[in-house]
N, C-alpha and C positions, 0 to 999 in steps of 0.2 A: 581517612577512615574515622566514622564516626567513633566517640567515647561508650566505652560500655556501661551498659545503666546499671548500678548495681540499688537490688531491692534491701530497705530499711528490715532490721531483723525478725519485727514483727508483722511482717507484710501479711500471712497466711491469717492473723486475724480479723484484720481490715477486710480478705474476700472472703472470709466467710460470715463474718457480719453484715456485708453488704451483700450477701445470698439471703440469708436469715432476714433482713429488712425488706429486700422487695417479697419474696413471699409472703409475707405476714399484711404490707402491702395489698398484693394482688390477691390472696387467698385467703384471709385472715377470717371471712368468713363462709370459708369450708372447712377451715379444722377443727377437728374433732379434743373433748379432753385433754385427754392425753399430748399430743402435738402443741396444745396452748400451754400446757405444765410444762413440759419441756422448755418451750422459749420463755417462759417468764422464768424458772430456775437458770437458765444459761444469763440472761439477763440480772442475777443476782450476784454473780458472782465477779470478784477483782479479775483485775486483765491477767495475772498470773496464771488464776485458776484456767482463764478463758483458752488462754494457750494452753493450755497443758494439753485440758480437755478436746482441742481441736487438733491436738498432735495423736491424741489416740485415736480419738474416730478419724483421721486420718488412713490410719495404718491399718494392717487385713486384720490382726487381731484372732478371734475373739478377746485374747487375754494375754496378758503384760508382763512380765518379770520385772518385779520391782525394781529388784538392785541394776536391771540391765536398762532402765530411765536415763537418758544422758540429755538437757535442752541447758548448757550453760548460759543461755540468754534468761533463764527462771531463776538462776540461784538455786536454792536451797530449796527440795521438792516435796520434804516430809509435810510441812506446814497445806503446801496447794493441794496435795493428796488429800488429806485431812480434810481439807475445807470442799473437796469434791465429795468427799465420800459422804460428811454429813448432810447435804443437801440433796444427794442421791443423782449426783451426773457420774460417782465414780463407784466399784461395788467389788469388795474383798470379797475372794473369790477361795474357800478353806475346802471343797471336794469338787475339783474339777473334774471332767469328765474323763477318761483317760485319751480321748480321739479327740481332745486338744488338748491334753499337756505334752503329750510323748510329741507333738511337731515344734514345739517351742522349746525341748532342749537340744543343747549337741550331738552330736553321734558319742563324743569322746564322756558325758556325762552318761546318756543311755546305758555304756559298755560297763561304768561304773557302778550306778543304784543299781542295775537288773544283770549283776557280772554271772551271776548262777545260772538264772534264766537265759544269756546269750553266751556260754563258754563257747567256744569254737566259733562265735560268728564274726570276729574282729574286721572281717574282710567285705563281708555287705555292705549296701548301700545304706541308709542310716533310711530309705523308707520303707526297706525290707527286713531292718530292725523293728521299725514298728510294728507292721504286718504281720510280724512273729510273735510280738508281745500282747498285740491287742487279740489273738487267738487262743495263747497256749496258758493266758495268766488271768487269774478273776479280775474284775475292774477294783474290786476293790482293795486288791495286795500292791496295784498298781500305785494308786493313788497313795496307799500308806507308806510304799516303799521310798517313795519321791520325797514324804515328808519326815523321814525320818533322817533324810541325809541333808533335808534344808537348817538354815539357820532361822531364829526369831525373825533375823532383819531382813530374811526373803520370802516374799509375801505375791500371790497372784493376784493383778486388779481386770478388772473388763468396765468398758464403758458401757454405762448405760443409755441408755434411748437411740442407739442404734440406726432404732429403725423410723424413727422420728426424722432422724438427720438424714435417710436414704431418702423420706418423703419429701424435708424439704427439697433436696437437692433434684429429686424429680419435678416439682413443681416449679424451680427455678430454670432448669436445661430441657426440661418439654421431654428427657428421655434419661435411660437408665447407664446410658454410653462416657456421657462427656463428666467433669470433674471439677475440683477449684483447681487442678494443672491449666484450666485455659484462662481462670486469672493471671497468672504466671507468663504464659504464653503473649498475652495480649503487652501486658506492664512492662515486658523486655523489648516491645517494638518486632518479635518475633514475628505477628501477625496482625494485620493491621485490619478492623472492622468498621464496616460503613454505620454511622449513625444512623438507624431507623428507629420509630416508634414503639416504646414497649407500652403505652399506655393500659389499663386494668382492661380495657374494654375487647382490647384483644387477645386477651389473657386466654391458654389454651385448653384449659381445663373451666367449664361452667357453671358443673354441678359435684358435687360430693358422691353421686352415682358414678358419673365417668371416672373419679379417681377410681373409688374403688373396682369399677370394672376394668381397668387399666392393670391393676395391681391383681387380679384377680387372672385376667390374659398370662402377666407374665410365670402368676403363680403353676396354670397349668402348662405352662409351654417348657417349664423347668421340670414338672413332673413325667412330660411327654420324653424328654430327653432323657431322662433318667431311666425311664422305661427301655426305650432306645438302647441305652448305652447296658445294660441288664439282660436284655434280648428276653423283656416280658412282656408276652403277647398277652396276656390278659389285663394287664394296665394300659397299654394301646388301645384296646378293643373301648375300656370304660373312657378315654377321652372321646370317643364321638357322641355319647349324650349332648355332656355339657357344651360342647359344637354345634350340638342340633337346634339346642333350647335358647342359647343366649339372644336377648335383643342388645343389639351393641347401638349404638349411639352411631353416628356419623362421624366423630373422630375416629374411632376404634375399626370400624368396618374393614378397611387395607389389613389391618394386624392381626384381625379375626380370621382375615380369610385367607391370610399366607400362612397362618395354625391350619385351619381345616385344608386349604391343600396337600401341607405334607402328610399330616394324618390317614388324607384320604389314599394318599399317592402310597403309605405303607399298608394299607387295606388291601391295597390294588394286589401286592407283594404275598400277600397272604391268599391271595383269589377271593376274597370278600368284597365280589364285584357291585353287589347290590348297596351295601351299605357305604361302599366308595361312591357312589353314585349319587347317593343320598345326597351323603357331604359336599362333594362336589355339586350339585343343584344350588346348594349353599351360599357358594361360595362367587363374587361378582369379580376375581382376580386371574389373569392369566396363570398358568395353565389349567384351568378349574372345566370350559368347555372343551376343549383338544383332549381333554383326560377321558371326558366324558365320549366323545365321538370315537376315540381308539377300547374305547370299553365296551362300547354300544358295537363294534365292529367285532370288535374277540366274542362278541354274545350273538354272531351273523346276525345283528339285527341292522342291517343295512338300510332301511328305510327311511326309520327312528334317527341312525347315524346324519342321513342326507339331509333330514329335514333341520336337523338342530344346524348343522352345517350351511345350510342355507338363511336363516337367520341369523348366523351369524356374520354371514358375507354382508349382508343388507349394514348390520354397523360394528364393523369390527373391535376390538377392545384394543389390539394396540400390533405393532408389524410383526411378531413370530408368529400371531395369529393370521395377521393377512397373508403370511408366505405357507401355514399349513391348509388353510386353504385351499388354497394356489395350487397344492397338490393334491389335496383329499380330494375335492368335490368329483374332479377326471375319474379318480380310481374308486367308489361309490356309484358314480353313473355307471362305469362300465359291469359295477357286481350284478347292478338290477337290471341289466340289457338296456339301459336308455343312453342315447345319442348323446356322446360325450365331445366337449372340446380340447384336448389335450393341451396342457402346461405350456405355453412358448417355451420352447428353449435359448437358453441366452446367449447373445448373438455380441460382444461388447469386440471394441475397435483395440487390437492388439499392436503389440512392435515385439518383436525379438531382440533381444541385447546381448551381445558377447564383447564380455569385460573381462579384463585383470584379476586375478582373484582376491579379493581382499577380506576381512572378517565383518565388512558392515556392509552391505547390498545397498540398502537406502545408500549411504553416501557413498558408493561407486556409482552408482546411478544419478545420483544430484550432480556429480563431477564433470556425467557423459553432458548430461543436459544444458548444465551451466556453460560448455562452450559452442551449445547449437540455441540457445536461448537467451536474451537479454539479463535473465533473474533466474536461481531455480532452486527452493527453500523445502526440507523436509518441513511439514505442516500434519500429517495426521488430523489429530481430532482437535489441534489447538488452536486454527485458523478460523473456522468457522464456528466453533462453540465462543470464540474469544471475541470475534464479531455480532455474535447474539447477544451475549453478557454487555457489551458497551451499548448494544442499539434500544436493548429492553432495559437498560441498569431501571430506572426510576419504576418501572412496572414489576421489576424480579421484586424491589424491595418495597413495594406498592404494602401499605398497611390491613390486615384484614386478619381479622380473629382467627386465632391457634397458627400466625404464620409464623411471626418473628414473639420467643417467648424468651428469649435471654441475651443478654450482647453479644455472646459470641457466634455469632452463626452466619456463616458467608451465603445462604440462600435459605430459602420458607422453606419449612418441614415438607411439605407437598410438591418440593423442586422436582420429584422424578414420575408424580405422578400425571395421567392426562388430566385430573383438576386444577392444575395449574393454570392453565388455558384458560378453561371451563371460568376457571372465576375470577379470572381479569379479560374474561373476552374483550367487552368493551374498550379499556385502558391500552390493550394490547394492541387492536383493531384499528386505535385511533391512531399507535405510535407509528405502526405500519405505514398507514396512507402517509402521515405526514414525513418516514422518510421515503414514499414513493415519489411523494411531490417536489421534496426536498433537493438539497447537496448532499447525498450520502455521504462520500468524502470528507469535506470539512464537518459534517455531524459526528461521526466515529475518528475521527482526530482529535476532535477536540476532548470530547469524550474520555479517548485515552488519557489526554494528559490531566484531565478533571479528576480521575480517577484511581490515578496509576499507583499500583500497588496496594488496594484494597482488596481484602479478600473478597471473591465475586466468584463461585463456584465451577462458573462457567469458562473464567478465564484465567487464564495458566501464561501469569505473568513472564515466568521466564524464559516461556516459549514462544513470546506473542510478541518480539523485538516493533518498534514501530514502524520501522523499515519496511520488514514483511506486510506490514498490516496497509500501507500506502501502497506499494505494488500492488497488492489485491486489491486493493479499493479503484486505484486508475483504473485494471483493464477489466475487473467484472462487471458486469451489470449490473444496475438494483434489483431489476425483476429476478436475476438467479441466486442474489443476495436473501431475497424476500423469501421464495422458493425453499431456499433450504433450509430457512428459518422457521417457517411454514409446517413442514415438515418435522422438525426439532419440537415442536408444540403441539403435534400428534399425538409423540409416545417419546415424553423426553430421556426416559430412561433406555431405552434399546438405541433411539435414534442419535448422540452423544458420540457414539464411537460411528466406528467401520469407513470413515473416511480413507481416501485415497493418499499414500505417501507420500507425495511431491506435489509441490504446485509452480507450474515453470511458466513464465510471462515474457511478453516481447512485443514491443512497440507495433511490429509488420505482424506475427504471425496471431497475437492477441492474449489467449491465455489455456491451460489444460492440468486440469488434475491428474495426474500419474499413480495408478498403484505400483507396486514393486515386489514380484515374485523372484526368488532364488529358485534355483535347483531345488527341485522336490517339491516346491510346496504350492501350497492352495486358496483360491479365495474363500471367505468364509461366507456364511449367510449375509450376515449385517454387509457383508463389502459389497457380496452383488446384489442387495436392496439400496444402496447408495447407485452402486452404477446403475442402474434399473432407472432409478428415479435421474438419473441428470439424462439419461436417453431421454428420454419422457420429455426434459425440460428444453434439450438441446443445449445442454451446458457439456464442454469439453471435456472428454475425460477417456482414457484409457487404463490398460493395464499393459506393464512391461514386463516381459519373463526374460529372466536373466540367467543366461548360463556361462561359464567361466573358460576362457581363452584356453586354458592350459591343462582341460580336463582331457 
């Protein structure tokens, strides 16, 4: 068992200095004022101050309770306060607003300073003390009351530049998600990241227009939800303007248009079928035309419905659109009296199982198998994404503007979209032939151990034993190999899952993917576009239904 790494006390200002440097790096010139004041004051100041200051913008905050300060690795904090506050990273905060102080005392000091205003509520929850205080009491008896029972030496601070440090930290992680926890993360060996290229060139942000229209998305999509969560039909209504109007850049486009879908999808709710239409024309993301075709049908405009419908057969956007298809187009021919072909119905190669009853179905079934078959491995969705991931590694982490914008990231921002593809056709195209020419085998072995244990999105190390991955490699073929990889690079985000639960192999009889139903249940879409597709390919595969001995 390895030793455990333990981090030096000041580790958290190391990562975020070395956040703060590459941005300034890579961005230095898109910031604005403000953003450059910041880092040159953060830059002024001793290492004490620097921690302090990075322990608070750490924290949710807004604002601090002095005496409740504890970083004994600082010493003595009156001084770095002080020298925060003069240069303006730290800001004595003398009338707070009441809707942050009442969250940052106790329940048991609440009951204290506001005893008059809460007699009888001892037994609440301490936010239904607030809710009570910030209704029934001015803001401003609030605020005085709090300061009448503090002492000199308890004093409220808030950090300043905020929103400086949310900037950087956007322009460092490419998103509003991740944190300096995945310094942390990385430095304990917890997760372990492939070294790709961050050069400036591929930097994910271009222009000072995309931040701000980035910053701009997020600001209404927080508004929208707000609205949402208010049940304000009239601030829903006012986000389809600014939907309508925006030119979004080619980064922002997916982001744009997963806002105007659901906007449009609550329009729909409201019967504001016209301007849901609108939006949705908008909008180049799945479900944006299916939304439009089942709207175009509730308005019997069946026609309008077929024809959008047929254009979109011609190039679909991604497989829940080729499976409504699949079924629209039948049921639209038949509205307008035109000669329809109806849906195949799915025809997949069954077995009946009666087992022992046990609480895991997959592994009573892997048990049946494993004594009628050489090998027989639950595999799900981690066999063949964990085979893609080793066969593409060099092309997943292939370099190219706005993919890889910060170390820690196990695959390109665009990992789930069809641009993926799109823009390493070439690179992808060539890996392909070359392992059709190839030793698949020894290539994704070797591969593995090249590799092993990097985060790779694809591949789900502790499910991807090398064992399993040799068995599959002897008895499949490349070409089904290829095929389903194929496939995965269509629509990588739908096409990831709905794999079959077992993969059972054997020297005589070759190989077969197994699905695994229990009692009751069902295959889903994604499962029978998987089995769909290996009919197609003549790749082995059934489904097992399973029902128990002793029902």
């Amino acid at each position: 068992m390895s030793e455990p790494i333990e981090l030096h006390p000041l580790y958290y200002q190391d990562n975020f200095e070395q956040l703060c440097a590459t941005v300034w790096e890579q961005y230095e010139d898109l910031l604005e004022h403000r953003e450059r004041e910041f880092y040159d004051r953060y830059q002024n100041l001793d290492t004490r101050a620097r921690c302090l200051y990075i322990r608070l913008i750490s924290r949710r905050g807004p604002l601090f309770r002095s005496e409740q300060l504890s970083y004994p690795e600082l010493g003595d904090l009156e001084a770095v306060i002080s020298q925060l506050v003069t240069i303006g990273l730290l800001q004595r905060v003398e009338s707070p607003e009441p809707e942050l102080l009442l969250p940052i005392l106790r329940k048991d000091e609440l009951l204290q300073i506001y005893s008059s205003q809460l007699d009888g509520r001892k037994t609440q929850r301490k936010a239904d003390l607030q809710a009570h205080l910030l209704v029934t009491v001015e803001p401003d008896q609030l605020v005085l009351a709090w300061r009448d029972t503090t002492g000199p030496d308890c004093y409220l601070l808030e950090a300043a530049y905020r929103d400086c440090v949310e900037l950087f930290q956007l322009l460092f992680f490419g998103n509003r998600r991740q944190n300096l926890t995945e310094f942390v993360l990385s430095e304990l060996g917890v997760v372990r990241y492939w070294d790709y290229s961050l050069d400036r060139e591929y930097r994910l942000f271009e222009s000072r227009q995309q931040i701000d229209d980035y910053l701009l998305l997020a600001e209404l999509r927080e508004q929208y939800d707000e609205a949402l969560e208010n049940d304000d039909r009239e601030a829903v209504l006012a986000a389809v303007d600014p939907l309508l109007a925006q030119e979004e850049s080619t980064l922002l486009v997916q982001r744009w248009d997963r806002l105007r879908n659901r906007v449009a999808r609550q329009l729909e709710r409201y019967a504001q079928w016209q301007q849901a239409l609108t939006l949705y024309r908008c909008s180049r993301l799945h479900p944006a035309r299916e939304r439009q075709v089942r709207i175009l049908q509730g308005m019997k405009r069946y026609d309008v419905a077929l024809e959008l419908c047929e254009s979109m057969a011609a190039e679909p956007w991604c497989e829940e659109e080729r499976d409504f298809l699949r079924r629209q187009i039948p049921l639209l021919q038949k509205k307008l009296g035109k000669p329809c072909q109806p849906a195949d119905t799915d025809q997949f190669v069954e077995e009946q199982l009666l087992l022992a009853r046990t609480e895991n179905v997959e592994q009573a079934a892997a048990e049946y198998y494993a004594e009628r078959w050489d090998y027989a491995c639950y595999v799900e969705n981690t066999l063949v994404n964990g085979a893609f991931g080793l066969a593409l590694w060099e092309q997943i982490f292939l370099p190219l503007p706005g993919a890889f914008v910060n170390p820690f990231q196990s695959a390109p921002l665009d990992a789930s979209s069809p641009d993926f593809y799109h823009r390493r056709r070439a690179a992808i195209d060539a890996r392909l032939q070359e392992l059709a020419d190839g030793d698949l085998q020894a290539e994704l072995l070797a591969a593995y151990d090249r590799y092993f244990e990097i985060s790779n999105r694809w591949v789900n190390w502790r499910y991807l034993p090398r064992e399993l991955l040799q068995q599959a490699l002897r008895l499949i073929p490349t070409q089904h190999w290829l095929g389903m990889w194929r496939r995965i690079l269509f629509d990588p985000r739908a096409n990831r899952s709905g794999f079959p639960d077992l993969l059972v192999v054997d020297a005589e009889q070759g190989y077969c993917f197994i699905e695994i139903k229990g009692p009751g249940d069902q295959l889903q879409l994604n499962q029978k576009r998987w089995l769909r597709f290996f009919q197609q390919q003549g790749i082995p595969a059934k489904v097992a239904w399973v029902q128990w001995s002793d029902d």
